[in-house]
DSSP file (Angstrom, degrees, kcal/mol; ACC not computed):
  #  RESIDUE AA STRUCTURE BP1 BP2  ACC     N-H-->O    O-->H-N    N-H-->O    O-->H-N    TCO  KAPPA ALPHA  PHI   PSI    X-CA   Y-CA   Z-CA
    1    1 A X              0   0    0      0, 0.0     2,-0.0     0, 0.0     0, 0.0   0.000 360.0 360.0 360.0 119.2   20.5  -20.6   67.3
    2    2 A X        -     0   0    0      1,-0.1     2,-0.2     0, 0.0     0, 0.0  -0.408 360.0-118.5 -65.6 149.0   19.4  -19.6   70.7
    3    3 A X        -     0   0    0     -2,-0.0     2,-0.4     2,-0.0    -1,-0.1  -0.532  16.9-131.6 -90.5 153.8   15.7  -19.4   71.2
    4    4 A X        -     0   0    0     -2,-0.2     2,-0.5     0, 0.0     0, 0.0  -0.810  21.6-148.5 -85.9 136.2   13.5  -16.2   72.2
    5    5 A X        -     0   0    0     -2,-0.4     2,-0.1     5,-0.0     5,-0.0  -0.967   8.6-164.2-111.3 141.2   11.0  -16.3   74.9
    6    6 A X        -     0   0    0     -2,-0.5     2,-0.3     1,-0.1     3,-0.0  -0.235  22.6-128.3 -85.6 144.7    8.3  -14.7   75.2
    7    7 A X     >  -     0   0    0      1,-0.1     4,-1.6    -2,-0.1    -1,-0.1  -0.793  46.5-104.5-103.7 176.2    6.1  -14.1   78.3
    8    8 A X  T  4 S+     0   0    0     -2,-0.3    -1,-0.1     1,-0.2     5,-0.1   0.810 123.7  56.4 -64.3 -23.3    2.2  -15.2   77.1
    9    9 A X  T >> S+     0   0    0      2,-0.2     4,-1.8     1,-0.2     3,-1.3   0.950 103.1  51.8 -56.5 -58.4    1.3  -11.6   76.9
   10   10 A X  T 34 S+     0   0    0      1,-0.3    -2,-0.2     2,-0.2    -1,-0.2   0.790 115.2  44.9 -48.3 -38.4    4.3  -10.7   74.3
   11   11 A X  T 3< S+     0   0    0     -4,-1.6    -1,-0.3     1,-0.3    -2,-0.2  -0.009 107.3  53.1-127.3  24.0    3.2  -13.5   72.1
   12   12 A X  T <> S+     0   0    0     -3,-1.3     4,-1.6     3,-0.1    -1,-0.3   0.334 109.3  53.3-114.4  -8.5   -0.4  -12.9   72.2
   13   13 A X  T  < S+     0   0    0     -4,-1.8    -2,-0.2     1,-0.2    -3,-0.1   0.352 111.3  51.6 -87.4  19.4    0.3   -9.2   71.1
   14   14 A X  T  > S+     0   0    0      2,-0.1     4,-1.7    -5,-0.1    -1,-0.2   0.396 108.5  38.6-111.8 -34.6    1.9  -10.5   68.7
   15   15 A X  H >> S+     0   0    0      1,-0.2     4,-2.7     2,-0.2     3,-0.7   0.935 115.2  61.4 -90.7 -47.5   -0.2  -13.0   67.0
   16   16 A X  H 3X S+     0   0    0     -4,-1.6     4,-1.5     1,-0.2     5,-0.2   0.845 105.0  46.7 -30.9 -39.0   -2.7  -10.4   67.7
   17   17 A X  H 3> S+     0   0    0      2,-0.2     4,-1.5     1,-0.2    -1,-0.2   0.857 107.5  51.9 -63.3 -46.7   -0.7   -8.2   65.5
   18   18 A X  H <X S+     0   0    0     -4,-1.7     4,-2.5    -3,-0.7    -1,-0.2   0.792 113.4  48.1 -74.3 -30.7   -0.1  -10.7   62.4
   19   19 A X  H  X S+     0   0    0     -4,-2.7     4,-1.0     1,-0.2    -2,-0.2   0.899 111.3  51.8 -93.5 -14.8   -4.3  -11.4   62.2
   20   20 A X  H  X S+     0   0    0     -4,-1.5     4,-2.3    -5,-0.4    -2,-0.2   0.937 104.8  52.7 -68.7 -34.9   -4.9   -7.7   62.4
   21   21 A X  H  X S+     0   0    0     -4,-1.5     4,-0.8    -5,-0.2     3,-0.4   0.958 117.0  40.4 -53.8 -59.9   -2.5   -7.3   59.5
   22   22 A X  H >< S+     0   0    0     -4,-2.5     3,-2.8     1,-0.2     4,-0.2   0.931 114.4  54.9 -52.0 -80.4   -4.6  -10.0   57.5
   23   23 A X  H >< S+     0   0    0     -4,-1.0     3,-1.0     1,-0.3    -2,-0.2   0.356  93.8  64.0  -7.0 -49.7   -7.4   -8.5   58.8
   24   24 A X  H 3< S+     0   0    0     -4,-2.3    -1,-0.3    -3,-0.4    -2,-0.1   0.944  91.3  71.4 -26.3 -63.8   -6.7   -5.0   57.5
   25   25 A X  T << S+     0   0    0     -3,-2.8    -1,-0.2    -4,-0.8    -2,-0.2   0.608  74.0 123.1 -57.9 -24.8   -7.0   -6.4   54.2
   26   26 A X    <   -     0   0    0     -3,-1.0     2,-0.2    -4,-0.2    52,-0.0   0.010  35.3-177.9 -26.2 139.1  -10.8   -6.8   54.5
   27   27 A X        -     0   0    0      0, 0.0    55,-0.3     0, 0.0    56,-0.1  -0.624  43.4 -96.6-127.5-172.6  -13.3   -5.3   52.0
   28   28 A X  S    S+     0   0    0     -2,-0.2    -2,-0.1    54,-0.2    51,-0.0  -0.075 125.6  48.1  42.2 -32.2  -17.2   -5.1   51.6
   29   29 A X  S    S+     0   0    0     50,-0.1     2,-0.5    49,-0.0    -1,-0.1   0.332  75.3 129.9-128.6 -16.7  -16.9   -7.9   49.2
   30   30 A X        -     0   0    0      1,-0.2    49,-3.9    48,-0.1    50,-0.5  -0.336  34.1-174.1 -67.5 130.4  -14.7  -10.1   51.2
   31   31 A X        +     0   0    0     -2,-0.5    -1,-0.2    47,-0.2    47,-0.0   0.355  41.3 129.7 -95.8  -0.5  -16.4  -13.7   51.3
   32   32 A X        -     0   0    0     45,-0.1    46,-0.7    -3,-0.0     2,-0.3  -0.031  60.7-131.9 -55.7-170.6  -13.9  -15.0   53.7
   33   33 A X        +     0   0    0     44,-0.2     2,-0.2    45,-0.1    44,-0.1  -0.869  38.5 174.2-132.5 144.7  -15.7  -17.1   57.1
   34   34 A X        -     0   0    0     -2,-0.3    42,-1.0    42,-0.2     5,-0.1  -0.954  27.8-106.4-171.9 146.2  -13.8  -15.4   60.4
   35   35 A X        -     0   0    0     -2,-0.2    40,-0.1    40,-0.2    41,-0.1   0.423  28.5-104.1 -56.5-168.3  -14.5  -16.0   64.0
   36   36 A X  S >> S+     0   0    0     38,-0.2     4,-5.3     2,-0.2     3,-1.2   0.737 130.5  51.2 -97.1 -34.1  -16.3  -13.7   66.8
   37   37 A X  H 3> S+     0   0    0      1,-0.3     4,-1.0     2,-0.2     5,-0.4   0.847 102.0  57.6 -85.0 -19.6  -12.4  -13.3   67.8
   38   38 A X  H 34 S+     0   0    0      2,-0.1     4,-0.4     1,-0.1    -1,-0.3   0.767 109.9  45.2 -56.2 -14.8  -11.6  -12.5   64.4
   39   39 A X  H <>>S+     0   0    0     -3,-1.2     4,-4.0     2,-0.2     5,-0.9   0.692 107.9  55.4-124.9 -63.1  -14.2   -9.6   64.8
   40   40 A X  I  X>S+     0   0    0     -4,-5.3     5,-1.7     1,-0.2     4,-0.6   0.813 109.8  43.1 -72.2  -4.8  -13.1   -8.4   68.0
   41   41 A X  I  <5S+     0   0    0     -4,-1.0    -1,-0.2     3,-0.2    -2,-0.2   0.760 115.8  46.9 -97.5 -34.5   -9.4   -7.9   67.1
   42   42 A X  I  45S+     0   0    0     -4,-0.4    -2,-0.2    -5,-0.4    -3,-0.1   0.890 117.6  52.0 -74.2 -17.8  -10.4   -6.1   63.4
   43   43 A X  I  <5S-     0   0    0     -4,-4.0    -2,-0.2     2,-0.2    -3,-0.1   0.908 109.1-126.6 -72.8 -37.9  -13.2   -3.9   66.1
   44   44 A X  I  <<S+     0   0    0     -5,-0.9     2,-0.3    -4,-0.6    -3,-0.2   0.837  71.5 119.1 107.1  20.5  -10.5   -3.0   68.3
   45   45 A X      < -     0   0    0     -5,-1.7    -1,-0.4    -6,-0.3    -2,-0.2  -0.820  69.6 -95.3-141.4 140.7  -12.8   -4.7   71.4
   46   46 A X     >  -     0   0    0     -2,-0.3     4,-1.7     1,-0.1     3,-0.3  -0.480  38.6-120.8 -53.2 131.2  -12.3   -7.8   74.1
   47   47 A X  H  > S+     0   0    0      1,-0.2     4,-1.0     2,-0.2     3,-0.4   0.835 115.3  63.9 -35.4 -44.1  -13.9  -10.7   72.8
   48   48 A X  H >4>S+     0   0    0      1,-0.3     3,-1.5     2,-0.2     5,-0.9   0.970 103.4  49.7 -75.5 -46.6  -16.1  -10.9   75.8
   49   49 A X  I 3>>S+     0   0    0      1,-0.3     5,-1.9    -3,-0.3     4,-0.9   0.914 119.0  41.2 -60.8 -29.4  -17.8   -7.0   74.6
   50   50 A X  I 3<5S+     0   0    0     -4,-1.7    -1,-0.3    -3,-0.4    -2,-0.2   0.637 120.9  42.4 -92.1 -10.1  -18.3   -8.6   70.7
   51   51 A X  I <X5S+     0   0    0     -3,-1.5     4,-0.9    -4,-1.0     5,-0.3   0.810 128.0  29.4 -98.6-100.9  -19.6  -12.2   72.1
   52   52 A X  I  45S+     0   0    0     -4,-0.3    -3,-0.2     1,-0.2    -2,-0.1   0.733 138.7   8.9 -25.9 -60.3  -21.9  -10.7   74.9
   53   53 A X  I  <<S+     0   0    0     -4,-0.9    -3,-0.2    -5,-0.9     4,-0.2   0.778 123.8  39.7-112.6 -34.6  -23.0   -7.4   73.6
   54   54 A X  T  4<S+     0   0    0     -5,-1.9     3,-0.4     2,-0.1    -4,-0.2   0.792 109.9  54.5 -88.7 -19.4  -22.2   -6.6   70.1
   55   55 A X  S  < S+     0   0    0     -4,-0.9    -1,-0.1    -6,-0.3    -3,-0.1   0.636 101.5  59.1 -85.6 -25.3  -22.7   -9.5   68.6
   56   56 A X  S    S+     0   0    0     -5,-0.3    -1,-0.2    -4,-0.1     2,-0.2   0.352  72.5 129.8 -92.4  -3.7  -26.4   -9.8   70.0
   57   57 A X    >   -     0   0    0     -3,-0.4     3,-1.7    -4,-0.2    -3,-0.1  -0.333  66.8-131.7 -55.5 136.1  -27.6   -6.5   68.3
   58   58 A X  T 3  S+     0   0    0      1,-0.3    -1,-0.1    -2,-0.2    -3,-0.0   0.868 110.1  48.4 -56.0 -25.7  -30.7   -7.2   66.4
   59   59 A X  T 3  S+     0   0    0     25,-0.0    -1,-0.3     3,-0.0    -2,-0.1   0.556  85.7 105.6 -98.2 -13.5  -29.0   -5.2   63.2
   60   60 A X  S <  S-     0   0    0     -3,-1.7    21,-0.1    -6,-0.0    -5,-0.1  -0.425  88.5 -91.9 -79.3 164.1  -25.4   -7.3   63.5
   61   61 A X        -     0   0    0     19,-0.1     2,-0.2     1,-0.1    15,-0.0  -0.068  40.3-124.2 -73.7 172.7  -25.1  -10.1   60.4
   62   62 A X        -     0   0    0      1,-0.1     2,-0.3    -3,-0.0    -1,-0.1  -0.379  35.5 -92.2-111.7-176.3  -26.4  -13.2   61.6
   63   63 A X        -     0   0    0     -2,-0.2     2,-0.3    13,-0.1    13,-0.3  -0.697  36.7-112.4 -93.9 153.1  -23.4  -16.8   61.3
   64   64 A X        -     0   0    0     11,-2.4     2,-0.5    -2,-0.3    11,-0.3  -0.695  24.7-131.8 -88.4 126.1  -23.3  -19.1   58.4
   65   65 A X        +     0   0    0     -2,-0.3     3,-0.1     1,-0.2     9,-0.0  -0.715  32.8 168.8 -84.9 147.9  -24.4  -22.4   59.2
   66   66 A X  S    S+     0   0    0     -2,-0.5     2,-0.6     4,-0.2    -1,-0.2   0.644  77.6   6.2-122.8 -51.8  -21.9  -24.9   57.8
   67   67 A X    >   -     0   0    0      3,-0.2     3,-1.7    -3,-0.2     2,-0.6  -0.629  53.0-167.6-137.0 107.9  -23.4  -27.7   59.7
   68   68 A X  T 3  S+     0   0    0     -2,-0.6    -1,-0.1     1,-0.3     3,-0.0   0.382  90.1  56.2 -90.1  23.7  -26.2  -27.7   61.5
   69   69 A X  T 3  S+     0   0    0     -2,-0.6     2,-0.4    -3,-0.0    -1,-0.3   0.467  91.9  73.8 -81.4 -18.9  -25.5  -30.9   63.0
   70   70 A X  S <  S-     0   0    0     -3,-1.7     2,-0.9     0, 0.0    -3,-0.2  -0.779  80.8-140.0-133.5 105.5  -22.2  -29.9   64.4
   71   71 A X        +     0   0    0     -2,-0.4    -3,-0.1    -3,-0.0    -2,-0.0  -0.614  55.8 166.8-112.5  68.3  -22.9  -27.3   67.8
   72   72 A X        -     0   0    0     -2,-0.9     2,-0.2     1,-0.2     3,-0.1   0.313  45.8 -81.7 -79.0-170.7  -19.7  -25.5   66.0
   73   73 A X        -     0   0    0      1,-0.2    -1,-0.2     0, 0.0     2,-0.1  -0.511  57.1 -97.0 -87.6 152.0  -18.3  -22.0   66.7
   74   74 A X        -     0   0    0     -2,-0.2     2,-0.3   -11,-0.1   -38,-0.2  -0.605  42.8-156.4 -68.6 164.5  -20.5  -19.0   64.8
   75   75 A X        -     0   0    0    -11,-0.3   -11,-2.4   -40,-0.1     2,-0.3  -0.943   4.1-155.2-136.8 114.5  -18.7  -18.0   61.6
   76   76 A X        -     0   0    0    -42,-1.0     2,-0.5    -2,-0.3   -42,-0.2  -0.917  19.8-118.4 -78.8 115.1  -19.1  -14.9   60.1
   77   77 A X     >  -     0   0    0     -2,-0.3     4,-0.8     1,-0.2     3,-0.5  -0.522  26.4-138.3 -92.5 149.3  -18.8  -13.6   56.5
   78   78 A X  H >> S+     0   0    0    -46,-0.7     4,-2.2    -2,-0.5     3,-1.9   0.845 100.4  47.6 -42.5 -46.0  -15.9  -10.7   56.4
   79   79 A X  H 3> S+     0   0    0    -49,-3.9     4,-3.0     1,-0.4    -1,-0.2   0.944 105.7  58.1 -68.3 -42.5  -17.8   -8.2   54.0
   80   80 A X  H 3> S+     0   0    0    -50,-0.5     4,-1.5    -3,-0.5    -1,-0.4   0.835 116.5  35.8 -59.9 -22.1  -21.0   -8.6   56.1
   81   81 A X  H <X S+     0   0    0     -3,-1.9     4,-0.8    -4,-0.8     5,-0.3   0.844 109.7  62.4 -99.1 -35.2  -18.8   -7.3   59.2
   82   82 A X  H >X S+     0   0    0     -4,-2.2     4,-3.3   -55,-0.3     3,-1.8   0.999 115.6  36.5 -52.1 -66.9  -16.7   -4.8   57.0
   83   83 A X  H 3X S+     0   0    0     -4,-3.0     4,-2.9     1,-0.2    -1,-0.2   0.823 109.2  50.2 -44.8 -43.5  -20.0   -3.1   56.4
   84   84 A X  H 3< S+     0   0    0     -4,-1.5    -1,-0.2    -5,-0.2    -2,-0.2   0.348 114.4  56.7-100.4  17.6  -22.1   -3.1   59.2
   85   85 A X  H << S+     0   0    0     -3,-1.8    -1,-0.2    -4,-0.8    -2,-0.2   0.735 110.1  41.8 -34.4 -88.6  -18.8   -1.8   60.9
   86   86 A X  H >< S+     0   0    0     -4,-3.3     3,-1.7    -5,-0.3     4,-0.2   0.958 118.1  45.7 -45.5 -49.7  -18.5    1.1   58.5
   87   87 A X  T 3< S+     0   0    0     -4,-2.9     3,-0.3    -5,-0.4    -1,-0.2   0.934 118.7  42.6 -70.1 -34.0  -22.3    1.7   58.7
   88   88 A X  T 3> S+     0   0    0     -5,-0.2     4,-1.2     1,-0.2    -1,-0.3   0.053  84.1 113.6 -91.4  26.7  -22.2    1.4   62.8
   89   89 A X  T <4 S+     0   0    0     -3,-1.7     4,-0.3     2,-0.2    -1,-0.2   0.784  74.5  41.7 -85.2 -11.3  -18.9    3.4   63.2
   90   90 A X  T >4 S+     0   0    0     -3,-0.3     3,-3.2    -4,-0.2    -1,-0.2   0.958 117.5  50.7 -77.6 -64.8  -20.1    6.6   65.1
   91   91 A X  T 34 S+     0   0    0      1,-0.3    -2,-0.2     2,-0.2    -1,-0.1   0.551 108.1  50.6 -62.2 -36.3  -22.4    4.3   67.4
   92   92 A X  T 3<        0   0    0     -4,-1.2    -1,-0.3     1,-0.2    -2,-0.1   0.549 360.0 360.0-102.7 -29.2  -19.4    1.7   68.4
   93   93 A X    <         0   0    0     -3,-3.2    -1,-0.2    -4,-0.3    -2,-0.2   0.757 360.0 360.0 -86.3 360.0  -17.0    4.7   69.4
């Protein structure tokens, strides 16, 4: 079977595509833990605007520590973001 290639663009819109498809699937109640670039691909936003600027809003969920030894990535839980999404959606457009 011949192989496909991709230029790096095609196959980051594409794995962009497959975690927005998980992603979708978020509720309110979702307990899952999901990144800052998890966040910016369900916002619809460049990482850099949800890292820098959205993420530093006084009102946005705070990260789960998992280890606070450990100078890990933040972690977020999904529902807290589903919501304060939904609640911030006029203000974000």
């Amino acid at each position: 079977m011949e192989q496909i290639k991709l230029s790096s663009k095609a196959e980051e819109e594409i794995v962009n595509a497959a975690k927005m498809a998980a992603l979708s699937n978020l509720t309110e109640k979702s307990q899952n833990l999901i990144t800052l670039e998890d966040i910016a691909i369900y916002m619809r936003r460049h990482y850099q605007t949800v890292a820098k600027t959205i993420s530093k809003l006084p009102n946005f969920p705070k990260p789960v520590t998992l280890d606070p030894q450990k100078n890990s990535r933040p972690l977020y839980i999904a529902g807290e973001i589903v919501r304060w999404c939904r609640i911030n959606a006029k203000r974000l457009n």
